[in-house]
C-alpha positions as CSV (number, residue, x, y, z in Angstrom):
1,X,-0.6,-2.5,-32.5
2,X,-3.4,-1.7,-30.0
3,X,-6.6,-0.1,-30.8
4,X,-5.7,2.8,-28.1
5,X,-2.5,3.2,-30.0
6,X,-3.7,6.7,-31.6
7,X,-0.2,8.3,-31.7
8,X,2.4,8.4,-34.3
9,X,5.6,7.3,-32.9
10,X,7.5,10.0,-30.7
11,X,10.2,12.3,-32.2
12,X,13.6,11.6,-32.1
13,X,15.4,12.7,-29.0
14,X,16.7,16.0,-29.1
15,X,20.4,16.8,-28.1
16,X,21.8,13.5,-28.6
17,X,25.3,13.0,-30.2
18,X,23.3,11.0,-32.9
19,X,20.1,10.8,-34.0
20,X,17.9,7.8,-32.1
21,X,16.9,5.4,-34.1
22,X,13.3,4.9,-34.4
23,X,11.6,2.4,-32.2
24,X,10.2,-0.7,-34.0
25,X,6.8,-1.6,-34.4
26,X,7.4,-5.0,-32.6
27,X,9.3,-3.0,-29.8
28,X,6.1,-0.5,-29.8
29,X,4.0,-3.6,-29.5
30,X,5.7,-4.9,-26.8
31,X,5.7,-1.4,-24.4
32,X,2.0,-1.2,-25.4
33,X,1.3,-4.9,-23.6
34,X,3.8,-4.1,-20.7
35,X,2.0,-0.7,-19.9
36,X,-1.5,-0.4,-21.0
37,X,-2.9,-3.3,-18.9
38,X,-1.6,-0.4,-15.8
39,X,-5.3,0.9,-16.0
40,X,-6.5,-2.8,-14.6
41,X,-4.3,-3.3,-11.9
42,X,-5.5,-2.7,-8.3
43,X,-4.4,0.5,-7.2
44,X,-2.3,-1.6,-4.0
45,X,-0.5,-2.5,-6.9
46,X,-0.1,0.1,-9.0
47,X,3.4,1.7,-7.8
48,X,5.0,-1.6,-7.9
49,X,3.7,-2.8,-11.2
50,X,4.4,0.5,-13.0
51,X,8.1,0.8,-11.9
52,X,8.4,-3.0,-12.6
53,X,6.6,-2.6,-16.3
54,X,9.0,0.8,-16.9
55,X,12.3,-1.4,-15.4
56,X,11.5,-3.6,-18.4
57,X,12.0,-0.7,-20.9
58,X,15.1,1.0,-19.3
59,X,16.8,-0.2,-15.9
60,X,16.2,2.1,-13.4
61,X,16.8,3.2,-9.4
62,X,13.1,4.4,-9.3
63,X,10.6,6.6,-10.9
64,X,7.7,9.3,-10.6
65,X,5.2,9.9,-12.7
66,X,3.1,13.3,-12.5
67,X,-0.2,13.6,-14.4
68,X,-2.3,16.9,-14.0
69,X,-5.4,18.0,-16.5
70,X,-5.1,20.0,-19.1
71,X,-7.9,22.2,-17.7
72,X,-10.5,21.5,-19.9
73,X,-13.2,23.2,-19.4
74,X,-15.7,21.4,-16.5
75,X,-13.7,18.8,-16.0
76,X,-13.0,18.5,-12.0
77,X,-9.2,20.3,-11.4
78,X,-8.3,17.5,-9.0
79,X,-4.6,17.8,-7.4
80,X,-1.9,16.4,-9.9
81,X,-1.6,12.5,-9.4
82,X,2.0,11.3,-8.6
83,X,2.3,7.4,-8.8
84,X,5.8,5.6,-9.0
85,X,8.3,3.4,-6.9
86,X,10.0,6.5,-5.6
87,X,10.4,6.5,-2.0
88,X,7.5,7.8,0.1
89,X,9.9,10.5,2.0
90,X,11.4,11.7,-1.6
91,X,7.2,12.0,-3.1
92,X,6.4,13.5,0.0
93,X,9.5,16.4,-0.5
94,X,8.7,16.8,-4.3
95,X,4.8,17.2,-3.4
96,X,5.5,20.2,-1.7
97,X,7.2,21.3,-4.7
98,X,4.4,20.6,-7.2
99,X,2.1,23.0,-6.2
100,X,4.9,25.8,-7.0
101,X,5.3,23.9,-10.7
102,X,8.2,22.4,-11.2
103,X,10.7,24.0,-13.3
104,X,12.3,21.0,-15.0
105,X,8.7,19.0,-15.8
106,X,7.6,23.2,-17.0
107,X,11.1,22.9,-18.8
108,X,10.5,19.3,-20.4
109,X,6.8,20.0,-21.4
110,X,7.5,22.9,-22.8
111,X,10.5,22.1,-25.3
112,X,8.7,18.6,-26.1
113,X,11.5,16.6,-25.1
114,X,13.5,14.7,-22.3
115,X,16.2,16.1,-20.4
116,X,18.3,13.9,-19.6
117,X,21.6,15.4,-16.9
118,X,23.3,13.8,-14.0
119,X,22.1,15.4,-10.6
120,X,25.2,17.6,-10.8
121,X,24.2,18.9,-13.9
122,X,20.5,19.5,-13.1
123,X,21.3,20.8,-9.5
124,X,23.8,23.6,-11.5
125,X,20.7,23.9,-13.8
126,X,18.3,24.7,-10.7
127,X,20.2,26.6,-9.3
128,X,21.6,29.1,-12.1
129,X,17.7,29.4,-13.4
130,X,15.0,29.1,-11.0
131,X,14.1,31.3,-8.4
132,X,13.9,30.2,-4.4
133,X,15.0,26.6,-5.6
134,X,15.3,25.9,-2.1
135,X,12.7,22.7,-2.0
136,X,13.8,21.1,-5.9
137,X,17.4,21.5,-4.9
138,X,16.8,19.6,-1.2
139,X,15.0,17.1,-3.6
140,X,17.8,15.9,-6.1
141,X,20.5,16.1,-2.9
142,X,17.9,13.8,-1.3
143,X,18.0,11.8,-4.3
144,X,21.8,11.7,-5.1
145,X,22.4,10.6,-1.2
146,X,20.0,7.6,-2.2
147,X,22.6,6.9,-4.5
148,X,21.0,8.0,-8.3
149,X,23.6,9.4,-10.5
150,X,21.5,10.4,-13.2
151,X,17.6,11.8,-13.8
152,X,15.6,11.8,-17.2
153,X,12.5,14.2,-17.1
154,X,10.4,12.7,-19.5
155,X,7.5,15.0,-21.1
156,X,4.1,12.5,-21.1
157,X,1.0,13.5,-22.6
158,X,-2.7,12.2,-22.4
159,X,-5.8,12.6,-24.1
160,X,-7.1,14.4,-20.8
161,X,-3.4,14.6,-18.7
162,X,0.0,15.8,-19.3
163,X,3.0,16.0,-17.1
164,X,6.3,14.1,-17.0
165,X,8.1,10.7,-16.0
166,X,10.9,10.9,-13.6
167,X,13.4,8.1,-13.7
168,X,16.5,8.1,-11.4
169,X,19.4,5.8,-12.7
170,X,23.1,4.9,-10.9
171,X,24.7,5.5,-14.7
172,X,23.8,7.5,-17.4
173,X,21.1,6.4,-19.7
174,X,21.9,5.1,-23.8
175,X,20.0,6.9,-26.2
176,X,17.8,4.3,-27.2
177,X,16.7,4.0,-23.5
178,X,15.7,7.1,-23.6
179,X,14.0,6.9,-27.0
180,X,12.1,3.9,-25.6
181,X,11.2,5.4,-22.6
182,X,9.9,8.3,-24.2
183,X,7.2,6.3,-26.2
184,X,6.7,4.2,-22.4
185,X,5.6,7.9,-21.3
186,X,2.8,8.4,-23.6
187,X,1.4,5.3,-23.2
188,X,1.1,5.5,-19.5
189,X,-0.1,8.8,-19.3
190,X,-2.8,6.8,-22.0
191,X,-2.8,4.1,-19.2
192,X,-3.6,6.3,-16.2
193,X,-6.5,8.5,-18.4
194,X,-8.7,5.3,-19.1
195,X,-7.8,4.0,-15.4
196,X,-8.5,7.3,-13.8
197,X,-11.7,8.2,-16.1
198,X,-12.7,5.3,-17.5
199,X,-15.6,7.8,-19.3
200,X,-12.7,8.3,-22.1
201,X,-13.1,4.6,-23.8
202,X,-17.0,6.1,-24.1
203,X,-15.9,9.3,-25.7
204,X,-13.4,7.3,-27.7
205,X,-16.3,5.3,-29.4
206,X,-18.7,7.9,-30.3
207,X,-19.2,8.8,-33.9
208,X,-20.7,11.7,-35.4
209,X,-22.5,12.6,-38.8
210,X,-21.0,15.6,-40.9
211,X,-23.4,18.0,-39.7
212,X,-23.2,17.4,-35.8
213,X,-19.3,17.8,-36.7
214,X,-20.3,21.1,-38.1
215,X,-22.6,21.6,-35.2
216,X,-19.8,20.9,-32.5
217,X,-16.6,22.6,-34.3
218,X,-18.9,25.6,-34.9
219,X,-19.7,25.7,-30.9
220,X,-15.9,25.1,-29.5
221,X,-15.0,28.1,-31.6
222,X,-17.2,30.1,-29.5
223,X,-19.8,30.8,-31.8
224,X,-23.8,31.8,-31.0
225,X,-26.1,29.9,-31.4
226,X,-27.4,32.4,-34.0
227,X,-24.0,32.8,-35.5
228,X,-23.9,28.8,-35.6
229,X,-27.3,28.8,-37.6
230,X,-26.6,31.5,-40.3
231,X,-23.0,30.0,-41.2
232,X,-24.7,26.3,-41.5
233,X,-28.3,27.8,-42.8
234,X,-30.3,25.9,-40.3
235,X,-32.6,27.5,-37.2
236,X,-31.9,28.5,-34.1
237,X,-33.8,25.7,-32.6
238,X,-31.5,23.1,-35.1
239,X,-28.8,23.7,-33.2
240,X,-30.2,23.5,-30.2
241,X,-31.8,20.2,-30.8
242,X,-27.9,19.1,-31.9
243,X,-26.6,20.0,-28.9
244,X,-29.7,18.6,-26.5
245,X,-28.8,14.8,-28.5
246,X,-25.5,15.2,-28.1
247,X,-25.3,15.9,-24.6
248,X,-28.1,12.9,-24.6
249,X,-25.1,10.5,-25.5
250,X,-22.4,11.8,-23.6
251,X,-21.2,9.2,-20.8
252,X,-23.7,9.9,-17.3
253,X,-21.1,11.0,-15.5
254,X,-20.3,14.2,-17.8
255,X,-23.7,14.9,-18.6
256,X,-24.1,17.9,-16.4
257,X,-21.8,19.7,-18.7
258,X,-22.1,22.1,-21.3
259,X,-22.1,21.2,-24.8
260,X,-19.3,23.7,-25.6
261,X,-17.3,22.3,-22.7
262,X,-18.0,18.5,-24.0
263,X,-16.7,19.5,-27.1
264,X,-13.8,21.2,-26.0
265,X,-13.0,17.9,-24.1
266,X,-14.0,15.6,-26.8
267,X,-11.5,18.3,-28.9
268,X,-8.5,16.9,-26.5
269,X,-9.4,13.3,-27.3
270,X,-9.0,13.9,-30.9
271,X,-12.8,13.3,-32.0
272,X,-12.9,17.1,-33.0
């Protein structure tokens, strides 16, 4: 495995006739080297390459991936990135759509798992559940006249990111497909964090002693700076000088932040 590979292997997927079997290590290996090197390739490249890399895992029709922040706190908003082989009239549609939060990514983020329906199923879905689904319905009819039969919305998460992968297929996905593409997910939104900001291989490599752990966990609950002090029986101005060397080895281009908000970020990275 790759050093960036900080995840356990995904979940099973859920609803399946049978439970998927789990993905290899070799077959986790071998997604790892056909997605991470994404966050190298020239950005001319970058649609191709990833619905090339992702064709490898699962054959597909085409594919969307959508990546917005988490919102951590300082971190620049930015408008959700959308890269993928989908054709530009079909990104340009769902775009219109994003802004209004899409109710199957909402739907496959918040249950953790992929949905996977043929465009007759998801456009009964749409339109039993979601109010004014005027612009997602135009999208999967759009889709289905380009001849995809099927959709999998595929929950990805980030250290920084999360959103989904949309893959279009002309037949119904296996299970295993599914499974693997689920793990592809991950890493990409993994990919697209270091290729997008590249600051998070910095953040990555820090290490702190015990105290400036105390120091940091004490401050993303909220607490004082007094408060901080009398739980960890140092001064005031301990804490203080904590927080003035940690920001001092932050990466440049975060150091304008607040140490509460680097360590709310450094929090989503999994160094607190």
């Amino acid at each position: 495995m790759t050093p960036l590979d900080t995840r356990e292997a995904p979940p099973p997927v859920a609803g399946a006739d049978q439970p998927a079997t789990r993905l290899t290590p070799a077959m986790r290996q071998r997604i790892d080297e056909w997605i991470l090197p994404l966050r190298t390739v020239p950005a001319a490249r970058l649609d191709a390459e990833l619905g090339e890399r992702l064709a490898r895992v699962a054959p597909m029709m085409h594919c969307l991936c959508v990546l917005a922040d988490h919102g951590c706190a300082g971190l620049e908003p930015g408008a959700p990135r959308v890269q993928g082989t989908m054709p530009a009239e079909l990104q340009h549609l769902y775009a219109s759509l994003v802004l209004e939060r899409d109710p199957l990514l909402t739907r496959a983020t918040q249950e953790w798992r992929p949905i996977v329906a043929s465009l007759e199923e998801h456009l009964a879905w749409v339109q039993g559940q979601v109010r004014n689904p005027g612009v997602l319905l135009a999208w999967l009819e759009r889709n289905r006249q380009a001849r995809a039969a099927h959709l999998a919305v595929i929950p990805a998460r980030g250290w920084l990111t999360r959103g989904a992968l949309f893959v279009f297929f002309g037949a119904a996905p296996a299970d295993s497909e599914v499974f693997a593409l689920f793990y592809a997910a991950q890493r990409l939104a993994v990919a697209l964090d270091l290729r997008h900001r590249p600051y998070v291989s910095d953040l990555l490599a820090m290490r702190f002693t015990a105290r400036e752990l105390d120091v940091l966990r004490a401050g993303l609950r909220g607490q004082a700076d007094e408060e901080i002090a009398a739980g960890l029986e140092l001064s005031v101005d301990a804490i203080r000088y904590y927080y003035k060397k940690f920001k001092h080895r932050v990466p440049v281009s975060m150091g304008h932040l607040k140490p509460r908000d680097l360590a709310r970020i450094l929090h989503h990275v999994g160094k607190l």
